[in-house]
N, C-alpha and C positions, 0 to 999 in steps of 0.2 A: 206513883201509879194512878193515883185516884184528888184531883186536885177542884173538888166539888165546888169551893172558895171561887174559884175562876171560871164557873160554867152557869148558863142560864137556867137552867131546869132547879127546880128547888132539891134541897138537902132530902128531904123523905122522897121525893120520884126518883132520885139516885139511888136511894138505899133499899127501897122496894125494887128497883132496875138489879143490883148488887145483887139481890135474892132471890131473885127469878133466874140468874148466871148460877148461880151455886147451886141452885137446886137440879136447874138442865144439866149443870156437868155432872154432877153426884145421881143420874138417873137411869136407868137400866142398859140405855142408849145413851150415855152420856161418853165422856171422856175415859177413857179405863182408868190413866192417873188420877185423876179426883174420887173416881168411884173408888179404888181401894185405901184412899187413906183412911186413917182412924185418929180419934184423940192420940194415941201415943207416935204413931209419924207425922202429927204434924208441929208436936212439943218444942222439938231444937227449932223449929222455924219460929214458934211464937216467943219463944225467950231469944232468940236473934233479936228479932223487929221489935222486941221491947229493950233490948239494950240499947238499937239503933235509934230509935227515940230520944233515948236518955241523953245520948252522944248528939244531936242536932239540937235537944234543949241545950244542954252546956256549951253547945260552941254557937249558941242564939241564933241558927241556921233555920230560920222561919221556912221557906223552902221547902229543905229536904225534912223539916218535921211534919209539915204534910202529907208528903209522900210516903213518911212513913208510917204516919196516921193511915192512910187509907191501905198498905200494906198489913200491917195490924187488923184495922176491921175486913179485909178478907178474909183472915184467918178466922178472926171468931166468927163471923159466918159460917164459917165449915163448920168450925167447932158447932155450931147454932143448929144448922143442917144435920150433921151427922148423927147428936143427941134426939134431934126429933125423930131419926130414923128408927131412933133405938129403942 
């Protein structure tokens, strides 16, 4: 999803870029899907994308461990967003 490694803009203008998306979508006028999630619907996705991880370490798939690196830090984003909401 998010392959920061391969792009010219630095790691923090990404990740500040990252948090300016998650908060537009999770905003009154946002997304409805992002707006209603909560920590407990987005649970099975974040223990997915941490198995998925697990799974591109063990099979030394540099690649698709980024991707799922950046799959990952979306989610705690939300998670990140949604706590400060609360």
């Amino acid at each position: 999803m998010f392959d920061w490694f391969q792009m010219g803009q630095s790691t923090g203008g990404h990740f500040e870029k990252l948090c300016e998306i998650v908060a537009t979508l999770r905003a009154p006028d946002g997304c409805p899907w992002d707006r209603e999630q909560t920590h407990d619907s987005l649970l099975p996705a974040l223990i997915e994308e941490a198995y998925e991880i697990a799974g591109a370490v063990r099979a030394r798939d540099d690649a698709n461990f980024r991707e799922e690196l950046g799959d990952l830090l979306l989610l705690i984003v939300m998670h990140a967003e949604i706590a400060q909401e609360g």
